[in-house]
N, C-alpha and C positions, 0 to 999 in steps of 0.2 A: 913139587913146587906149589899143587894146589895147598898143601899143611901149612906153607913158608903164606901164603896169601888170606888163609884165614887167620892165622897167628897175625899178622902184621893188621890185620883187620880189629883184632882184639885189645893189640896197643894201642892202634891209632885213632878207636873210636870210641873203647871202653876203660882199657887198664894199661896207661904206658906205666903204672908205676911195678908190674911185677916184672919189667925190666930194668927201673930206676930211669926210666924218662920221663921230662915235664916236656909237655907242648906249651905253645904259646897261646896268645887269648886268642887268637886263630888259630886253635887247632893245627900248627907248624912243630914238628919236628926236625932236627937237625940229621942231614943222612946221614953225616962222619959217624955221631952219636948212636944212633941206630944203628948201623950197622956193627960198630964195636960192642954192644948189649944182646943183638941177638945172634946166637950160635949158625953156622953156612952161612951167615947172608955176607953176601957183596953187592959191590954198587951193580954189576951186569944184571947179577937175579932180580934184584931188586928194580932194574930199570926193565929187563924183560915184564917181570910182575906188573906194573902201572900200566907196559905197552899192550899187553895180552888181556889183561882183567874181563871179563867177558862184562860188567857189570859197572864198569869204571868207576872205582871204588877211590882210584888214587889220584894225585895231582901232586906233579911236581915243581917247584918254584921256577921264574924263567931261568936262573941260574944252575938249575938242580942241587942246590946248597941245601935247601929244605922239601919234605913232603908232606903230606897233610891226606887225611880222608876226606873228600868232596860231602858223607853227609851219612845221615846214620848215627852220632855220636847219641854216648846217655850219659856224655861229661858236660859240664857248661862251657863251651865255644864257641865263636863268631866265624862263621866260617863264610863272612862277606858276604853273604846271599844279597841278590838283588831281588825286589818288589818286585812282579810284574803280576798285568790281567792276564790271567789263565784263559786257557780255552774256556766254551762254553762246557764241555762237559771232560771231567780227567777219570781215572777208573782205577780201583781199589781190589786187587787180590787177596783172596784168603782162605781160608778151609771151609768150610760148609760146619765143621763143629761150632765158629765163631758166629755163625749167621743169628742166632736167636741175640747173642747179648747185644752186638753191631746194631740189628735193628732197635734197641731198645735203647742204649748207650750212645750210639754213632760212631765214629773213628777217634779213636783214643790215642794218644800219640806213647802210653804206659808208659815208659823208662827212657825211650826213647825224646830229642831234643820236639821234633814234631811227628806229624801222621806224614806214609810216604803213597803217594800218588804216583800213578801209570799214564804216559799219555795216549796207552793202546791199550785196548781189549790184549793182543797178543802177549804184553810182555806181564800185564796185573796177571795172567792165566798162569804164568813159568812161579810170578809170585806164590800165587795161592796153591801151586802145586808143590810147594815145599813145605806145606804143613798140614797138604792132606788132599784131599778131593776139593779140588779147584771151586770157590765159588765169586763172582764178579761184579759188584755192585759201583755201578754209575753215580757221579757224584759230579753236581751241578754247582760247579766251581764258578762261573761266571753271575751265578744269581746269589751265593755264597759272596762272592768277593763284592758285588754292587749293593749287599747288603753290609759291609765294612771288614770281612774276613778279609787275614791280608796271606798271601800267595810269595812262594818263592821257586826257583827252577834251581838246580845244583846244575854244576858242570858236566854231570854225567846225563842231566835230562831228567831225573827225578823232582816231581813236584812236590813242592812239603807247603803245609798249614799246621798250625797246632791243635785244632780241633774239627770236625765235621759233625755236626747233628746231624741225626738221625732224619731231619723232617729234608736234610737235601740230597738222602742215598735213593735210587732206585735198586732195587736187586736185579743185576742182568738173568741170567741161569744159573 
């Protein structure tokens, strides 16, 4: 199941086309469609997959007619986000290899649609441990955003911006 969940992660956020699907300008996929393109899946897996995700990666329309990934794409989508002020401070995971250029660069959103934000030390730490030796840099979103940065929360609670300078990271540990 976890293969079926990173593969549907790949359609939905990077390549529906080397299944032969188009999403909409939301980011919506059609389930019937999906499921007839890729090989095992059914509606159950696939509704199991959105209900379990540890990461809540999926969102299903209220009718469950279409799905969509909540966020992450490096296709151009609108996936409805709403504006909001951010906490005073949100937190950025990632490897301790990445730390020199982050300081000098800031949070780069690279291929990705924006940069993704953590509203916990706990959960940036699971981040940054997936590309190496965990490093934590605090990023002062509400002095960002009062300076004209604008902020979004995804359905799964990931905060995304499209950019962070360097002059509003602290580095945690």
């Amino acid at each position: 199941m976890k293969s079926t969940s990173k593969f549907l992660s790949l359609i939905l956020r990077h390549k529906p086309q080397i299944v032969g699907l188009e999403l909409d300008e939301h980011g919506w996929a059609e389930v019937d469609e999906l499921i007839s393109r890729v090989k095992n899946l059914d509606l159950a897996t696939l509704e199991q997959i959105v209900a379990t995700d540890e990461k809540q990666r999926y969102s299903f329309s209220a009718d469950k007619k279409l799905i969509r990934a909540n966020q992450g794409h490096s296709i151009p989508v609108d996936v409805e986000l709403e504006q909001l002020k951010p906490p005073e401070i949100l937190y950025h995971g990632t490897s301790e290899n990445f730390v020199a250029s982050i300081k000098l660069q800031g949070l780069l959103k690279k291929s990705r649609l924006y940069v993704h934000l953590s509203g916990d030390i706990e959960t940036a730490t699971k981040v940054g441990r997936r590309h190496g030796k965990p490093k934590i840099f605090l990023v002062e979103s509400l002095k960002m955003f009062n300076d004209g940065y604008k902020f979004f929360r995804s359905i799964n609670g990931v905060w995304l911006t499209e950019h962070v300078p360097a002059k509003y990271l602290k580095e945690s540990f």
